[in-house]
C-alpha positions as CSV (number, residue, x, y, z in Angstrom):
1,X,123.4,89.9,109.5
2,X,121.0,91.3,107.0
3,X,117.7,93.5,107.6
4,X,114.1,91.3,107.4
5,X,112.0,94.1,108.0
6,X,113.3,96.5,105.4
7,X,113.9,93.5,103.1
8,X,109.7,92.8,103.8
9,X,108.9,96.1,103.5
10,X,110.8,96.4,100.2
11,X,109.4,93.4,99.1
12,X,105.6,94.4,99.2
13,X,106.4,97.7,97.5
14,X,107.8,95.8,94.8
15,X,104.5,93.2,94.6
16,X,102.0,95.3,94.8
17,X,98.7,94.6,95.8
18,X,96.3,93.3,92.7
19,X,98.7,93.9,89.8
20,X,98.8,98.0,91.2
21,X,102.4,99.0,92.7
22,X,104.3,102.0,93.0
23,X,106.8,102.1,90.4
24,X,110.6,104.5,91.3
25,X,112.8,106.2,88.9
26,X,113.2,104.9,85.3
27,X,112.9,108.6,84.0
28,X,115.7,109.8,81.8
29,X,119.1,110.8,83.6
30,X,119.1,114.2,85.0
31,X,115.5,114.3,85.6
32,X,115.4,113.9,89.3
33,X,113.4,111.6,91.6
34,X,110.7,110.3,90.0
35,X,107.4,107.8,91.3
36,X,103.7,106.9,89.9
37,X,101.3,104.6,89.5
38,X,101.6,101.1,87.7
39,X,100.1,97.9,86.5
40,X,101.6,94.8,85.9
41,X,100.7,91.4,85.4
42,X,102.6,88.6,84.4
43,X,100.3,85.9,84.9
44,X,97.5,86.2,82.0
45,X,97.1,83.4,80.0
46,X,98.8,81.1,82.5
47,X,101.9,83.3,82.6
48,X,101.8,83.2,78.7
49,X,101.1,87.1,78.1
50,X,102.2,90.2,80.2
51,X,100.4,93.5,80.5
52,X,101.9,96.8,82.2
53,X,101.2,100.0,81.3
54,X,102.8,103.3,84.4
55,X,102.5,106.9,84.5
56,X,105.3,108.7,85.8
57,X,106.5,112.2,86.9
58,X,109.4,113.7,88.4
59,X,110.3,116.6,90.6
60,X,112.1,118.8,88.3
61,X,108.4,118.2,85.9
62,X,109.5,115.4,83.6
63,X,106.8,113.1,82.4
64,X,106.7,109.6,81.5
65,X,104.0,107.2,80.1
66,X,104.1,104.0,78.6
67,X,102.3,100.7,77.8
68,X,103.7,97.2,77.0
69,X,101.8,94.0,75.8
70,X,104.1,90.5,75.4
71,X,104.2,87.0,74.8
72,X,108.0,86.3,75.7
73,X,106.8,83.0,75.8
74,X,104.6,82.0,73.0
75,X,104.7,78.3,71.3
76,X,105.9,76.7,74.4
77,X,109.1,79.6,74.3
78,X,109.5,78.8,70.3
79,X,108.3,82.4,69.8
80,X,108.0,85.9,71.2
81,X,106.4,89.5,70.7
82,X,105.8,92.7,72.2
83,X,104.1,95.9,71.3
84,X,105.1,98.9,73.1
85,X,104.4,102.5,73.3
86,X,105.8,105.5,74.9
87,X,105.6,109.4,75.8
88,X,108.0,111.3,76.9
89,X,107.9,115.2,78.3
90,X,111.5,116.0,79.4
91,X,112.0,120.0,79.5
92,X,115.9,120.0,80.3
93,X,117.9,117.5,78.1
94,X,121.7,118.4,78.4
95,X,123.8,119.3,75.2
96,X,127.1,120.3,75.2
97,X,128.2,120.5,71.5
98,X,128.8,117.3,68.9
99,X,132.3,115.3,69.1
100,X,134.7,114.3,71.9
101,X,136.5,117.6,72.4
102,X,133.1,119.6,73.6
103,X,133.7,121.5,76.5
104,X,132.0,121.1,80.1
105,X,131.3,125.6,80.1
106,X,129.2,125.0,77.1
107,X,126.3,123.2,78.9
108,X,123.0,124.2,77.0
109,X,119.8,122.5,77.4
110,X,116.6,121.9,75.4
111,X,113.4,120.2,75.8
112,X,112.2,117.0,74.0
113,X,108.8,115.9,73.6
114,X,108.8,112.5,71.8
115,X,106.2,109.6,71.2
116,X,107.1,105.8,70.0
117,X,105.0,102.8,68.8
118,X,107.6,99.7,68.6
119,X,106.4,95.8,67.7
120,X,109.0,93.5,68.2
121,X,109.0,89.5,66.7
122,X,111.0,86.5,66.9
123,X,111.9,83.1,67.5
124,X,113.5,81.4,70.0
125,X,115.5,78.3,67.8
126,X,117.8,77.0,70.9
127,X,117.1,77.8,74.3
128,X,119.2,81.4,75.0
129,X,119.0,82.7,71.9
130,X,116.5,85.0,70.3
131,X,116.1,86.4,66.6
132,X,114.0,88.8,65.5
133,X,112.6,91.6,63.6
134,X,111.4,95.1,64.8
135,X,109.8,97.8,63.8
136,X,108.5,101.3,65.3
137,X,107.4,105.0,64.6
138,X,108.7,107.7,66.2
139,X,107.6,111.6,66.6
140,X,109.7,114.3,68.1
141,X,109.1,117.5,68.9
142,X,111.5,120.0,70.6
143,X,111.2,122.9,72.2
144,X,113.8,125.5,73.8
145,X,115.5,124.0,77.3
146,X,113.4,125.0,81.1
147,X,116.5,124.5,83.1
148,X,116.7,128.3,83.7
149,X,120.7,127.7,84.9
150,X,122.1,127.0,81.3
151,X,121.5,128.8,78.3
152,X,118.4,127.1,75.9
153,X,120.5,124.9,73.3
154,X,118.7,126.8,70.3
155,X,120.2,130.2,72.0
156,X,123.7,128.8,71.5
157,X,124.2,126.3,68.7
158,X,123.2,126.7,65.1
159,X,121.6,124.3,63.2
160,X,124.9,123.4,61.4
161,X,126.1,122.5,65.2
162,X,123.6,121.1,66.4
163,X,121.8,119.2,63.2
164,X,118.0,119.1,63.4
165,X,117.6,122.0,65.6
166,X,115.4,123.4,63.4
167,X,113.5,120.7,61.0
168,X,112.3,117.4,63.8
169,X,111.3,114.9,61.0
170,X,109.6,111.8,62.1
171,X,111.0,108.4,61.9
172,X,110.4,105.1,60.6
173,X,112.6,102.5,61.9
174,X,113.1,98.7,60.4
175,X,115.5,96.1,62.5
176,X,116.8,93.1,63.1
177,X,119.0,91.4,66.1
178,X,119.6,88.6,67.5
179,X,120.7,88.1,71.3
180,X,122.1,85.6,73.7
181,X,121.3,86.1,77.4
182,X,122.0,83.2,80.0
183,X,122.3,85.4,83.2
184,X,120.9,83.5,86.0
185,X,118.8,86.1,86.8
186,X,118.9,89.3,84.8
187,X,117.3,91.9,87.5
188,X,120.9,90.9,89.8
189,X,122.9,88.7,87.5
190,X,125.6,86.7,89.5
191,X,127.0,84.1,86.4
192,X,126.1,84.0,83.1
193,X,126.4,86.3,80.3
194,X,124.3,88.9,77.5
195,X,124.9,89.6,74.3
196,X,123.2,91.1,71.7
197,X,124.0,92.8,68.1
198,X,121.1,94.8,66.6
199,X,120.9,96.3,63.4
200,X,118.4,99.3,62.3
201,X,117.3,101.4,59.3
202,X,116.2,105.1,60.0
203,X,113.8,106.3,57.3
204,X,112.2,110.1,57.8
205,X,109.2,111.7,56.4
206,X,109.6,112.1,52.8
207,X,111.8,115.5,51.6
208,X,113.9,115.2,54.4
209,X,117.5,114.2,54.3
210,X,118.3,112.1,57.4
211,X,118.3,108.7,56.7
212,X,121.0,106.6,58.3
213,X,122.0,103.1,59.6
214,X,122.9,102.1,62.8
215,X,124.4,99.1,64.3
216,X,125.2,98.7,67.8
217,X,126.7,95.7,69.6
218,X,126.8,95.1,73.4
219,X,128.3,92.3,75.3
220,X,128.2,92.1,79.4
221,X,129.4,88.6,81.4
222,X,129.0,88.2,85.1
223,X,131.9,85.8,86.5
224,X,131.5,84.2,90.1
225,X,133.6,83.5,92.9
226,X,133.3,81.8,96.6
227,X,129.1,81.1,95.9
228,X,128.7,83.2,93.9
229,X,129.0,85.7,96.9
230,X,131.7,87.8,94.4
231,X,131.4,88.8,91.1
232,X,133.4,90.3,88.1
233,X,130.8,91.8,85.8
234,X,132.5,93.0,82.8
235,X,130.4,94.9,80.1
236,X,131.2,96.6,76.7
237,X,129.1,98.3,73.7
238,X,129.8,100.1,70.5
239,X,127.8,102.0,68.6
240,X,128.5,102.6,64.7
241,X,126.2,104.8,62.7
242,X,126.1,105.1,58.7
243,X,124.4,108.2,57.5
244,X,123.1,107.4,53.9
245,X,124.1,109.5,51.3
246,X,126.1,111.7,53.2
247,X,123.1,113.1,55.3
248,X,123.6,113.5,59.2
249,X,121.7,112.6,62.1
250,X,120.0,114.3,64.0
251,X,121.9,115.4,67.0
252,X,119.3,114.2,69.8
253,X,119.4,110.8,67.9
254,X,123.0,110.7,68.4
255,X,125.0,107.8,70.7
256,X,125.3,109.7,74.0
257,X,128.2,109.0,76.9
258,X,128.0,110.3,80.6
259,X,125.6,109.4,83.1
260,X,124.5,106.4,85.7
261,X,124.4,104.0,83.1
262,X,128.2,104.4,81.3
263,X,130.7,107.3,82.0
264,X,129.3,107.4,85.6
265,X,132.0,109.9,86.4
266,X,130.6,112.4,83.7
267,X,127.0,114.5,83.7
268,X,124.5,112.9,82.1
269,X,124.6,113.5,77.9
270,X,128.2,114.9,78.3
271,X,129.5,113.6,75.0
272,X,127.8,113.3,71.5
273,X,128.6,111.9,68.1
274,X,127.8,109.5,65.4
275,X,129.4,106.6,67.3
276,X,130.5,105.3,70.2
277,X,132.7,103.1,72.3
278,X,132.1,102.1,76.2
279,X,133.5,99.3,78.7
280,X,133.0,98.9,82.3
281,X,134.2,96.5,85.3
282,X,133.0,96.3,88.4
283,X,134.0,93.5,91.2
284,X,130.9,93.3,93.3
285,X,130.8,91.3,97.0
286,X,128.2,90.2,99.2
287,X,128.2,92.7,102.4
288,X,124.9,91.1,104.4
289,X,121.9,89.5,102.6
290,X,120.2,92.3,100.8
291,X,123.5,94.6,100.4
292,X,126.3,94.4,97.8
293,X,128.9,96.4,97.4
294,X,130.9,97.5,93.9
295,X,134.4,99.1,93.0
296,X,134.0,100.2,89.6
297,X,136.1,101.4,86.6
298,X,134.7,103.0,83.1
299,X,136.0,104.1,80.0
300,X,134.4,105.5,76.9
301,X,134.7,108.0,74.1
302,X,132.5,109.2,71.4
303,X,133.9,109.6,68.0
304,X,133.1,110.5,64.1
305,X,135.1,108.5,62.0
306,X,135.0,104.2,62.1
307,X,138.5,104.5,61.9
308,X,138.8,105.8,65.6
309,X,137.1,102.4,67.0
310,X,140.0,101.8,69.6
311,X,141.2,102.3,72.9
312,X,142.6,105.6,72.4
313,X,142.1,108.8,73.9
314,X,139.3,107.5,76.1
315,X,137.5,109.5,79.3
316,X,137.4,107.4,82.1
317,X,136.0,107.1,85.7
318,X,136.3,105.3,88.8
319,X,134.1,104.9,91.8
320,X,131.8,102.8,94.6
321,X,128.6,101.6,94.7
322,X,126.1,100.1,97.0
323,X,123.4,97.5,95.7
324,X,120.0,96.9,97.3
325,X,118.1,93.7,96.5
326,X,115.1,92.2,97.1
327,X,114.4,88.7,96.1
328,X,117.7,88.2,94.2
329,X,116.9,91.4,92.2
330,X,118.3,95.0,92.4
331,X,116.1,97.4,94.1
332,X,118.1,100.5,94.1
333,X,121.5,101.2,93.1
334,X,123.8,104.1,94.6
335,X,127.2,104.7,92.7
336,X,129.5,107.2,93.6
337,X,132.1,108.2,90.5
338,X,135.5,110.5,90.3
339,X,136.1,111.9,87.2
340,X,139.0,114.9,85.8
341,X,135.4,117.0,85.7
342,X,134.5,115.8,89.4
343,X,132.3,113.6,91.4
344,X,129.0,112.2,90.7
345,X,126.4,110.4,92.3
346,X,123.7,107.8,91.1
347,X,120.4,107.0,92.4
348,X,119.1,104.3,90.3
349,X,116.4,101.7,90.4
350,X,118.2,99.2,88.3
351,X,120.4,97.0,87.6
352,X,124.0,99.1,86.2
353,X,124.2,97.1,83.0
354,X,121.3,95.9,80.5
355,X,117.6,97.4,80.1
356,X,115.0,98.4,77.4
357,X,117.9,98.5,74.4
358,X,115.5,97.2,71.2
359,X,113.4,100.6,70.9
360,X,113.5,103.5,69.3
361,X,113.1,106.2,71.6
362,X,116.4,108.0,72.6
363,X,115.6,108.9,76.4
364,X,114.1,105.5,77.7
């Protein structure tokens, strides 16, 4: 049984009409329900370049613009490149205090205004596997937290506690990576895999002291059963970062946990440090043609030291979810996660695991 009028009605959302379509949600977590205007076209140059470029704004008065130019499949797929830029407005970022042990009362807020210019190159030397080389400039501004509920993060936290409160250098990244991806379809993956290890430089303005190294290393794999009508997705990242020099980073450039996208049992930016660990499972089956359903487990911690890159003393989650898709691809994604600090639930107009990872801007 499935639902052909939705599933239609769905699909011309999705399309568009003349490269214009209304484009749902990809705002930061915690910024509420967001829609705007957007143009996309993947057929210039006989399907060789891609243009998009959407303006979006929420309900709660978070802002969102960006603009993306690509060859993903210059040189008959031998090469690749993107430029990519992005501003963000988003007046009520959650902090809660640095390190695992920060406590759920001490929910402050503060507002981030940040712009990014990113180029990305590479090559394509087997089919699957992409190396490359990226670069990007980042400014940041903040400004004390509009969420009038929680106490402003500047009210609360020094900045010894919260490093970079008060001095918001600007950043030059340099990086490399290289990834793997043969998921059959990466807007609803069913078999296949992703993996990816990138590696990135942090340089600020000159005079300021917060230069670091990062390298972070994700891995997801999708296995099928009965038609690929079930599926075991299994996904994992860690984070490590390397202040130079013994500097820190800046605590909104920090690895985050908690959220729709990882600790899904957890507020969104629940837990910051230098570094991070995170792996999910979900078993996903076919309900009626349009509808999946998930159960879902998650664990994750945050922590300061390498030497804690294990499987102890992690938060974890568990939960359900509901997928929507139209033409093989996730449309919108409700998850429902239990937690020792409660219940959460998702709206999300993606796919759980995967996105816009090679960039520099924190709040994608």
């Amino acid at each position: 049984m499935g639902l052909p009028r939705e599933e239609k009605l769905l699909e011309r959302v999705s399309a568009g009409i003349g490269g214009f379509r209304l484009k749902l949600g990809g705002l930061v977590q915690g910024g509420g329900f967001a829609l705007g205007p957007e143009y996309y076209r993947d057929d210039l140059a006989d399907g060789n370049l891609l243009f998009r470029s959407a303006a979006q704004a929420s309900i709660k008065g978070y802002q969102r613009y960006d603009l993306q130019f690509s060859a993903p499949h210059f040189a008959r797929n031998k090469l690749f490149f993107e430029l990519f830029g992005v501003h963000h407005d988003y007046p009520g970022i959650n902090y809660y205090g640095s390190g695992p042990d920060s406590k759920r009362s001490s929910r402050t807020n503060f507002r981030i205004i940040d712009t990014s210019l990113d180029g990305m190159f590479g090559v394509q030397p087997i089919k699957y596997l992409r190396l490359g080389v990226s670069s990007s400039y980042l400014w940041t501004t903040l400004g004390p937290g509009k969420d009038l509920r929680f106490a402003s993060t500047d009210q609360v936290f020094t900045p010894a506690e919260a490093v970079g409160l008060d001095a918001r250098p600007d950043f030059l990244r340099l990086g490399t990576f290289a990834r793997f991806d043969y998921r059959d379809n990466p807007g609803g993956p069913r078999s296949g895999g992703d993996y990816l290890v990138q590696y990135d430089r942090y340089r600020p303005r000159p005079g300021l002291v917060y230069e670091f190294r990062r390298l972070n290393v994700e891995l997801a794999q999708y296995i099928p059963f009965f038609n690929k009508r079930r599926v075991l997705a299994l996904h994992g990242r860690a984070v490590l970062t390397y202040p130079d020099n013994n500097t820190a980073v800046p605590f909104y450039l920090q690895p985050t946990l908690g959220g729709g996208e990882d600790l899904r049992g957890f507020r969104p930016f629940r837990f910051y440090d230098n570094n991070l660990l995170v792996v999910n499972g979900e078993y996903r089956w076919e309900v009626f043609s349009g509808l999946d359903m998930a159960l879902f487990a998650d664990g994750g911690k945050v922590f300061a030291r390498h030497a804690d890159l294990n499987f102890r003393n992690m938060e974890a989650d568990f939960g359900f979810g509901f997928r929507f898709n139209v033409r093989n691809n996730v449309f919108l994604r409700i998850d429902t996660a239990f937690s020792h600090e409660g219940f959460q639930i998702w709206f999300k107009f993606n796919n759980v695991f995967g996105g816009e990872r090679i960039r520099s801007s924190r709040f994608q």
